[in-house]
C-alpha positions as CSV (number, residue, x, y, z in Angstrom):
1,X,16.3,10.9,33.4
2,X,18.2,12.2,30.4
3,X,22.3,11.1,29.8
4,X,23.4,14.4,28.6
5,X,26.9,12.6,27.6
6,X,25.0,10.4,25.9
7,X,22.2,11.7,24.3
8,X,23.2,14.8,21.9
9,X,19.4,15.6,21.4
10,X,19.2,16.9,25.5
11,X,21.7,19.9,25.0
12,X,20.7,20.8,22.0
13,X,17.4,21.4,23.4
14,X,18.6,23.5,26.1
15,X,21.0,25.7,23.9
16,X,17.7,26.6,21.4
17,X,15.6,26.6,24.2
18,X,17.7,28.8,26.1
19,X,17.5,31.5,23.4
20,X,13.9,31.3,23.1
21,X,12.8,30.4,26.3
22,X,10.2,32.4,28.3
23,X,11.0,33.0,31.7
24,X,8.3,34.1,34.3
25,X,10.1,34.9,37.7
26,X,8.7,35.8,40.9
27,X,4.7,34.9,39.9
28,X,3.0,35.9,42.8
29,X,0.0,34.0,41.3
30,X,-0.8,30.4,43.7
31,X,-3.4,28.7,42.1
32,X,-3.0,26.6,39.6
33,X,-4.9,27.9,36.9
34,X,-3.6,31.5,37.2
35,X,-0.2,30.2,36.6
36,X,-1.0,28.4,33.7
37,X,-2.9,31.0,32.1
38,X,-0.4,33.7,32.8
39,X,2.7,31.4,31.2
40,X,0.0,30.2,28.1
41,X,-0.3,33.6,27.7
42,X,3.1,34.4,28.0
43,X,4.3,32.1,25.2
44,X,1.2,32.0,22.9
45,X,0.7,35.3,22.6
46,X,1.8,36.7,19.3
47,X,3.8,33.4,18.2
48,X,1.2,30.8,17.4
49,X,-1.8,32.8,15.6
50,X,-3.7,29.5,15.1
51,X,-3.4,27.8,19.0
52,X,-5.6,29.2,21.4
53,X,-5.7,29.6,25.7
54,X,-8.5,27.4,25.0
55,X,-7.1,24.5,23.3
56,X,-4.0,24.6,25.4
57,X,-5.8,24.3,29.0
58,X,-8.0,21.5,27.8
59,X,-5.6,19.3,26.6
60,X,-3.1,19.6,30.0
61,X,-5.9,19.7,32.6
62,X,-7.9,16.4,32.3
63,X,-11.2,17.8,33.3
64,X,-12.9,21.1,33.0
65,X,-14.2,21.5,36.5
66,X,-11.5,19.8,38.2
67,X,-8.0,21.5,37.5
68,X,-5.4,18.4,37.5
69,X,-2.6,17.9,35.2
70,X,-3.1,15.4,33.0
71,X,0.8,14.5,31.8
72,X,3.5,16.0,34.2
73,X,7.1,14.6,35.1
74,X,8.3,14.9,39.1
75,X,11.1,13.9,40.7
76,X,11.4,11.1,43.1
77,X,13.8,10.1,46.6
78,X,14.1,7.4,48.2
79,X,13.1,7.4,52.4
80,X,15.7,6.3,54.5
81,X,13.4,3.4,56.1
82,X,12.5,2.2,52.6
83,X,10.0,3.5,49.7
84,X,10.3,6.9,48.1
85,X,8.5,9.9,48.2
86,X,7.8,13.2,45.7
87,X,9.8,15.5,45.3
88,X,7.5,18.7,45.4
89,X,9.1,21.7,45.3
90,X,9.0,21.1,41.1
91,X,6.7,19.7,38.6
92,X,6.7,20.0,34.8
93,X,3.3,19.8,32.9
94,X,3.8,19.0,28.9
95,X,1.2,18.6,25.8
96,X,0.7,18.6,22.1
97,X,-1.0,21.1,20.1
98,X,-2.4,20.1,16.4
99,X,-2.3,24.1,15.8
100,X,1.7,24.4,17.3
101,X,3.9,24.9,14.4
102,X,7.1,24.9,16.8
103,X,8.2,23.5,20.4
104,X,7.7,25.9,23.3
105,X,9.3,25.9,27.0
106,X,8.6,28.2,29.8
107,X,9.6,28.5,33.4
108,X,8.0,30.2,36.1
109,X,10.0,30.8,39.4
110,X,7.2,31.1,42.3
111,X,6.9,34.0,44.6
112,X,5.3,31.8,47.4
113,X,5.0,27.7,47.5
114,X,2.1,26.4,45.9
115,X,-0.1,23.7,46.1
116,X,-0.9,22.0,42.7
117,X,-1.9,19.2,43.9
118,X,-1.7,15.7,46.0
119,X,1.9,15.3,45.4
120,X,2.6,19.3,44.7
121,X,2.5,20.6,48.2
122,X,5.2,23.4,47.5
123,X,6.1,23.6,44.2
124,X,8.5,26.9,43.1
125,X,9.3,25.8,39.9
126,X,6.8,25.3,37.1
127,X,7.8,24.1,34.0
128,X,5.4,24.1,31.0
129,X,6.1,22.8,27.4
130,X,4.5,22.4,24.6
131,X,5.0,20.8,21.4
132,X,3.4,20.3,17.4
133,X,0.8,16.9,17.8
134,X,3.4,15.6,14.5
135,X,6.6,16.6,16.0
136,X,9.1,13.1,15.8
137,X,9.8,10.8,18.3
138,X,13.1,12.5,19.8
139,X,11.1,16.1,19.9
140,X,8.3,14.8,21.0
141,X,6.6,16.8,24.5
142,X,7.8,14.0,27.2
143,X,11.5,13.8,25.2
144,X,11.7,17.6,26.0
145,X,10.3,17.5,29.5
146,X,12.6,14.3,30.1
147,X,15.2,17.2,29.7
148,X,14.7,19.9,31.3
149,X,12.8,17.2,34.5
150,X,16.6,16.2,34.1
151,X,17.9,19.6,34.9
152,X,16.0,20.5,37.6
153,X,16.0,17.3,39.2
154,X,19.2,18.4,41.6
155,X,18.1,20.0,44.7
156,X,21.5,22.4,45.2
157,X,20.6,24.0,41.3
158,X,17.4,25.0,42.7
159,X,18.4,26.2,45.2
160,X,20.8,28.7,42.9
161,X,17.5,29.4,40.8
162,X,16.1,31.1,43.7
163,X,18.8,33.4,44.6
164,X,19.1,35.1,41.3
165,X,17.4,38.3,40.4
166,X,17.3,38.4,36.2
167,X,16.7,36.6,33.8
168,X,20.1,36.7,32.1
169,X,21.7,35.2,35.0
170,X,18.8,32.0,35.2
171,X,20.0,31.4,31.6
172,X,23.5,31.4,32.6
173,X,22.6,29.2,35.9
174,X,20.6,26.8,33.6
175,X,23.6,26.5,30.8
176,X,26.2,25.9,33.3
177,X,24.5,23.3,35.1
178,X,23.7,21.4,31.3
179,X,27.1,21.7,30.7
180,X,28.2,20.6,34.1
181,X,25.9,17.5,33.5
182,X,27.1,16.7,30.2
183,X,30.9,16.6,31.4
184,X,29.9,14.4,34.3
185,X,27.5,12.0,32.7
186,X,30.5,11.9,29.9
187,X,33.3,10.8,32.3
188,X,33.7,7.0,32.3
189,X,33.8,6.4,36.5
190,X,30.0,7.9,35.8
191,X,28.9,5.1,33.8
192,X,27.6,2.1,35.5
193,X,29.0,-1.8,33.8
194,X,26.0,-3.2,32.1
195,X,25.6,-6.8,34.3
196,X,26.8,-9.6,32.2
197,X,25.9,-13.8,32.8
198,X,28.9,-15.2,33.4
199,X,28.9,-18.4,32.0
200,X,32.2,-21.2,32.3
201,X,34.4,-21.1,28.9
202,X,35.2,-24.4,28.3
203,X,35.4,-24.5,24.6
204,X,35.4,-21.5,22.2
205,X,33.9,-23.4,19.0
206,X,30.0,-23.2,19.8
207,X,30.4,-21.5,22.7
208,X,27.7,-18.6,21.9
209,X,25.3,-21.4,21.0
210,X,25.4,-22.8,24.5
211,X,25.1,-19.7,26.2
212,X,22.1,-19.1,24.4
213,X,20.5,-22.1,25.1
214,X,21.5,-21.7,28.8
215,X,19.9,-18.2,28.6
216,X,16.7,-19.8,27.3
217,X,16.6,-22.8,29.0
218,X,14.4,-21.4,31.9
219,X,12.2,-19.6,29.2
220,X,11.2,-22.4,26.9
221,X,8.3,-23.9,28.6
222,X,6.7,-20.5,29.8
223,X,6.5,-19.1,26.5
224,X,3.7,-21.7,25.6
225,X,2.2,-21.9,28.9
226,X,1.8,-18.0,29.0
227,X,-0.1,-18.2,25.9
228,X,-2.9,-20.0,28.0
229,X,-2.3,-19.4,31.6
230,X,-3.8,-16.1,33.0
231,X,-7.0,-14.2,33.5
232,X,-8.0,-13.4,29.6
233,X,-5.4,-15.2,28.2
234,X,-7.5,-17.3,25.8
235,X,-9.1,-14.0,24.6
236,X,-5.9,-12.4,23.5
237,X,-4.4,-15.1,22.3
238,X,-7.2,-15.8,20.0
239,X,-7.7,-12.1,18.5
240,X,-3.8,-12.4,18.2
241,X,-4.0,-15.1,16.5
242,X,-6.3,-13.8,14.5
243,X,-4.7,-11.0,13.8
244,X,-1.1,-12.9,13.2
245,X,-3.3,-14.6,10.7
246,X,-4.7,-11.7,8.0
247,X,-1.0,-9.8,8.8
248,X,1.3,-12.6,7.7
249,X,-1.6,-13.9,4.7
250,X,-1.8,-10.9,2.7
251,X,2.0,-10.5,2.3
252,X,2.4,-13.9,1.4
253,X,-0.4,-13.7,-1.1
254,X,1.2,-10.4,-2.6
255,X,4.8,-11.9,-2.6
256,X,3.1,-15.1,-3.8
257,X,1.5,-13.5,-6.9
258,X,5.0,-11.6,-7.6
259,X,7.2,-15.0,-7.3
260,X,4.7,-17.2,-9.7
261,X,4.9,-14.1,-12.1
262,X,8.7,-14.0,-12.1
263,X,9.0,-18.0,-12.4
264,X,6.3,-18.6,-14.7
265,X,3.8,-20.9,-12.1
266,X,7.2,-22.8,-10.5
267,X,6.6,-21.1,-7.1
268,X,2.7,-19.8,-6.6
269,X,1.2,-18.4,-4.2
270,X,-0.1,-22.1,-2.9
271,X,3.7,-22.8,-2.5
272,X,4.3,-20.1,-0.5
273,X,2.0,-20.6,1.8
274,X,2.8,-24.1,2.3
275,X,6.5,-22.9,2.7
276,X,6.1,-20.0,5.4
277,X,3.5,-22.8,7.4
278,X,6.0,-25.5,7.8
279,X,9.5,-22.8,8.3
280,X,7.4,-20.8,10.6
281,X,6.3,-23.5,12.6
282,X,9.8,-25.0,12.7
283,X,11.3,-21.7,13.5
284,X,8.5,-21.9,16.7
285,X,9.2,-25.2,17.8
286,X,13.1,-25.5,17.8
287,X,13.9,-21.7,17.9
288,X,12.5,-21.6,21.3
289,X,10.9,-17.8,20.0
290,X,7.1,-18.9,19.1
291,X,6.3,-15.4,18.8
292,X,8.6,-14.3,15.9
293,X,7.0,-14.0,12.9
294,X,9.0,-15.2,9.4
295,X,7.2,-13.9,6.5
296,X,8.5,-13.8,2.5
297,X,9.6,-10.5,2.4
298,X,10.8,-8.3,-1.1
299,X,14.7,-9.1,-0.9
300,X,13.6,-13.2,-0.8
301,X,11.5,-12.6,-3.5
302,X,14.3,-10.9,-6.0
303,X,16.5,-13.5,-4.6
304,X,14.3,-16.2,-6.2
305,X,13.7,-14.2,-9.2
306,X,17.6,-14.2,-10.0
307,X,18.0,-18.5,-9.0
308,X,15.1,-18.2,-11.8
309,X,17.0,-16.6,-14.1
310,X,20.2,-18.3,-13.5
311,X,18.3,-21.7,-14.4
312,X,17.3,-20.7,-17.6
313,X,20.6,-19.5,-18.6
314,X,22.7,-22.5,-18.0
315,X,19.4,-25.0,-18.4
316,X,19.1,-25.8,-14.9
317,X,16.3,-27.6,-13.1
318,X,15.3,-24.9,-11.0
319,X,13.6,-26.9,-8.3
320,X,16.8,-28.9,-7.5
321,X,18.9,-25.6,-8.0
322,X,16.7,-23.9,-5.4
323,X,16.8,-26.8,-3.1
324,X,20.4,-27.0,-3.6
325,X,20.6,-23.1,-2.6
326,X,18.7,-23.8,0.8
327,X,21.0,-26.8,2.0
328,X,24.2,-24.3,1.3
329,X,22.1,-21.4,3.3
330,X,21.3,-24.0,5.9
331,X,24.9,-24.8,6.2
332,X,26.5,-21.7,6.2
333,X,24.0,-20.8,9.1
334,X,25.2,-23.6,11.2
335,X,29.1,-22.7,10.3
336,X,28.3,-18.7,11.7
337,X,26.4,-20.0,14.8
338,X,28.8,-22.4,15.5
339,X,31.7,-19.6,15.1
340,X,29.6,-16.9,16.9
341,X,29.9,-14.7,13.7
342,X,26.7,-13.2,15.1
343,X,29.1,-11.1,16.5
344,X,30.2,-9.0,13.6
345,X,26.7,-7.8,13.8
346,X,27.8,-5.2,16.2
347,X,29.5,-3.2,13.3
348,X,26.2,-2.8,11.1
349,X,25.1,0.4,11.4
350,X,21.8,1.7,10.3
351,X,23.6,3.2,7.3
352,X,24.1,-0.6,6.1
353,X,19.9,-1.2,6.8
354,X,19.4,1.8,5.0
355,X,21.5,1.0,1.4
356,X,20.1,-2.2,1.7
357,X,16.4,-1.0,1.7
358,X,17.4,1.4,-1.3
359,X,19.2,-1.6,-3.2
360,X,15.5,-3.3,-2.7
361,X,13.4,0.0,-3.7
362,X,15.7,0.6,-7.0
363,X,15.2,-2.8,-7.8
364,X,11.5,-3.0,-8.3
365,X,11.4,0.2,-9.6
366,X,13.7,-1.0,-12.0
367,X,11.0,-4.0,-13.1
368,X,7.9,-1.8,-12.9
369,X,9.5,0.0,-15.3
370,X,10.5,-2.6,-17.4
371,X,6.7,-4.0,-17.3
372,X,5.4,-0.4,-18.1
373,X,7.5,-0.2,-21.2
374,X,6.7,-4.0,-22.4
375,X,2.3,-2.8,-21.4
376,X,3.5,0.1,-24.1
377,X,5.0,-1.6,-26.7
378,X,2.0,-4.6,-26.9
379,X,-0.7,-2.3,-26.6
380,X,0.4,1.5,-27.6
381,X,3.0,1.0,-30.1
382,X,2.5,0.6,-33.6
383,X,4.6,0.6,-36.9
384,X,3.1,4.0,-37.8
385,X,4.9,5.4,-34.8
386,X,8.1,4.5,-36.8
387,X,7.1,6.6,-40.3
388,X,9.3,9.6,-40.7
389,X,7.6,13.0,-39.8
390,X,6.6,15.0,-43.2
391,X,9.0,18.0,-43.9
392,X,7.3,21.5,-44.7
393,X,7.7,21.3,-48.0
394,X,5.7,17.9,-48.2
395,X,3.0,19.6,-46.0
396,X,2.6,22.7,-48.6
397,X,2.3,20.3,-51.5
398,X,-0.3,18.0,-49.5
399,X,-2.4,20.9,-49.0
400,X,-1.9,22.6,-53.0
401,X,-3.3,18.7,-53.9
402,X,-6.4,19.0,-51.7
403,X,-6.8,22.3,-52.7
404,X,-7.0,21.2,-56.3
405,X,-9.0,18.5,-55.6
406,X,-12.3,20.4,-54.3
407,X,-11.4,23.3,-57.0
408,X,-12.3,20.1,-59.2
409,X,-14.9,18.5,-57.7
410,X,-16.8,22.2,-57.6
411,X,-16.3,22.8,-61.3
412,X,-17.9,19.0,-61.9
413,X,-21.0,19.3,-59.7
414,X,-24.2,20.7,-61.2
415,X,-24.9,23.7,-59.3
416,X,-28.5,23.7,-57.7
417,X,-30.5,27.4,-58.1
């Protein structure tokens, strides 16, 4: 279910949807088929030139001869003597279109109870959408159905659904209750405390370091023996593996090429490789995370780039610079673990991801450029571009001389008869 406090996305839907909704009340149809084809009808008709009845029943039935939803949301109770059951006076069938060019919603309010199904004894309420194949993740068909499944998920709202008579007054119904669920879900007593492990505080300095190795403790040895243990396991762990393998290689060749370019054959591809073996299998071993995957990446390779640079400024060995870098990065990693400064983590927002990936785009646009003028200037660019273009007046006396000129060579060749 949908936080309507929570998530801004769920009421926006239902304020747009509400406007554009189309709203089937009192279908005496029963069978499922005829109430789908009446609300496809309903909503395609005249909107969506390019999607078809056609397209639309095959992709939200799951076989032509045999009529049953193939993606629906329902709500669940739980019994009183344990398990849960459906609830089926409601269902809401969703799919994606390639043809849709916008999102679509329509409800139908039953004449009669019908019977859709195993679990749809008495349905009343139908709810269809239908959504672009491309639509993002938050518009997506099962993000819509979440919230309308949300909605109508309380059995006393239905029950005001069925006492009103127009359509104006089920949009008002539906908006009030949206509302009402928005001001609930945003009151604090509403929101349940996230469990936390409670661990003894003993000492403050290296205290997040302890309770992460406490965390982990019981987690250590199954994350190698699950790698092995299991029907199949060997199989997937060996196309994984596989895979791992091409995935990280081709980066590190790429960064590779890019680092022995920008320190003229001090770190080469060779070296990289040899690098991201041994940290990644350090990483594996003492991290207690086998499955994280360290790779070079573009800001590491800028970053070496500029140690480069700085070397041959101040006429610096580069390979004792760049070791000295990594026992200062090593330190300063064991000062923020030991100080929790993880922590401050918690105010990086994806604002701060996002200027850092443009910092890193602007960058090696800023060198391919450089490399496309320096391609110009060895290969394109001459001295003769630098010649000052002839005025008109030097034209008109350039063409008067070869003028002349074939006036005299005319006069001087034998004519033949």
């Amino acid at each position: 279910m949908k936080d309507f406090g929570a998530e801004v996305r769920a009421s926006m839907d239902v304020d747009q949807f509400l406007i554009q909704a189309v709203l089937l009340l009192d279908v005496q149809e029963t069978s499922l088929e005829g109430i789908v084809d009446k609300m496809l009808h309903k909503v395609l008709e005249g909107r969506e030139h390019l999607a078809t009845i056609t397209e639309a029943k095959d992709t939200l039935f799951t076989h032509e001869q045999v009529h049953l939803l193939s993606r629906t949301i329902q709500g669940t109770y739980m019994r009183e003597g344990g398990g849960f059951d459906y609830d089926q006076s409601w269902i809401c069938a969703m799919c994606a279109l390639p043809s849709l060019q916008k999102r679509h919603v329509a409800v139908a309010r039953l004449k009669h109870p019908a019977n859709m199904g195993r679990t749809c004894h008495e349905v009343r309420f139908f709810i269809l959408v239908l959504t672009p194949s491309k639509e993002k993740g938050t518009k997506n068909a099962l993000e819509t159905g979440r919230t309308f499944a949300t909605i109508f998920a309380d059995m006393d709202f239905r029950q005001r659904l069925l006492e009103v008579h127009s359509e104006a007054e089920f949009k008002n119904v539906l908006l009030k209750h949206a509302q009402d669920l928005a001001a609930e879900q945003s009151n604090p007593a509403h929101q349940s405390p996230q469990p936390e492990i409670d661990f003894p505080r003993r000492c403050p300095i290296a205290q997040g370091l302890c309770d992460d190795l406490q965390r982990r403790l019981s987690h250590y040895v199954s994350d190698y023996i699950d790698g092995v243990v299991g029907h199949r396991t060997i199989y997937k762990t060996i196309s994984t593996i596989f895979f791992l393998y091409f995935a990280c290689l081709l980066p590190t060749i790429a960064f590779g090429a890019l680092n022995d370019n920008n320190t003229k054959g001090k770190i080469d591809v060779r070296k990289c490789i040899i690098s991201q073996t041994i940290g990644g299998l350090s990483f594996a071993i003492f991290g207690g995370q086998p499955l994280v995957i360290l790779m070079t990446t573009a800001p590491l390779s800028l970053y070496i780039k500029v140690i480069y640079n700085i070397c041959e400024d101040f006429d610096l060995d580069f390979y004792a610079m760049y070791a000295c870098v990594g026992l200062w990065n090593t330190f300063f990693l064991i000062l923020f673990s030991v100080c929790d400064a993880s922590k401050l983590m918690k105010w990086c927002t994806r604002s701060t991801e996002e200027i850092f990936a443009l910092f890193i785009s602007i960058a090696f646009c800023v060198d391919a450029g450089r490399d496309v003028f320096k391609n110009f200037q060895s290969y394109y660019y001459s001295s003769e571009c630098e010649r000052p273009t002839p005025s008109t007046e030097d034209l008109a006396v350039l063409i008067r001389a070869a003028n002349n000129t074939t006036d005299v060579l005319e006069h001087a060749l034998p004519h033949c008869h």
